[in-house]
C-alpha positions in Angstrom: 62.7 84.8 9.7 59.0 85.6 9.3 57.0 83.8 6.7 53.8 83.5 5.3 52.9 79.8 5.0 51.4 79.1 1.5 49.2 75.5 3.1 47.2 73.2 0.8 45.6 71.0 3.7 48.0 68.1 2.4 50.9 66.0 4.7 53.1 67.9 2.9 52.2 71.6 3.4 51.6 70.5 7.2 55.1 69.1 7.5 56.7 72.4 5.9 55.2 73.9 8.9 56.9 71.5 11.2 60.2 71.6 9.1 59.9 75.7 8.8 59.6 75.3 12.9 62.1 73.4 13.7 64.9 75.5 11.8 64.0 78.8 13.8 61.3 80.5 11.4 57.7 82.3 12.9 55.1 81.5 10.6 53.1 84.5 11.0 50.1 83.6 8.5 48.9 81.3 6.7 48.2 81.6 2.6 45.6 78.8 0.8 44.7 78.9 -3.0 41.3 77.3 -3.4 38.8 76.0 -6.2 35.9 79.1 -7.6 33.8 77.0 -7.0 32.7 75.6 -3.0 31.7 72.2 -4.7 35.1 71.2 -6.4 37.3 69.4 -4.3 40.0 69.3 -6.6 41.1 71.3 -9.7 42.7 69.8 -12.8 46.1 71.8 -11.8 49.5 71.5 -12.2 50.8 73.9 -10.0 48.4 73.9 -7.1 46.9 70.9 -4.7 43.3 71.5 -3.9 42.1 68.3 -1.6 41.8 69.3 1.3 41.3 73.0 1.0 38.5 72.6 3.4 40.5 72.0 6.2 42.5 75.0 6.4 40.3 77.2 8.2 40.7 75.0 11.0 44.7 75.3 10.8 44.5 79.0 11.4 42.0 78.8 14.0 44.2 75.9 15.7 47.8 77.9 15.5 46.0 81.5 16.0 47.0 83.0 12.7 45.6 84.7 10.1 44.1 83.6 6.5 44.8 84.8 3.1 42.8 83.1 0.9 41.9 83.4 -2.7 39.9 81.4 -5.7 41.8 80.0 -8.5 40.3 78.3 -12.0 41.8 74.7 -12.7 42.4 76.0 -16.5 45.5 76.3 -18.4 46.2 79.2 -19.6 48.5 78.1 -22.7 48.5 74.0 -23.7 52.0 72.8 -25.4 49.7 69.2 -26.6 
């Protein structure tokens, strides 16, 4: 199966690569969800993992595949406390 890797620049978005490998799948792009801002390192998210978001140009470049990128806010849109 094709897929669309959706990569954070964590171990664990790298070794869903490896896994998604292993078990027969092409990834055929990569997909990253990064802070508005260039000089956050990491959001205040629950959904999303933002360390590292710096790196993942260099994954695309290393495996030959393209980028999908887009910003994201660290803000909740409805808070339950």
């Amino acid at each position: 199966m094709k897929v669309v890797a959706l990569v954070s620049g964590g171990k664990d978005s790298c070794y869903a690569m490896m896994k998604c490998v292993r078990y027969g799948h092409e990834i055929v792009a990569l997909a990253n969800l990064m802070p508005a801002d260039d000089l956050v390192d990491e959001l205040d998210s629950y959904m999303y993992q933002t360390v590292g978001h710096q790196i993942i140009v260099g994954y695309a470049e290393c495996m030959g595949l393209p980028l999908f990128r887009r910003r994201i806010q660290g803000s909740a849109r409805q808070a339950m406390f």
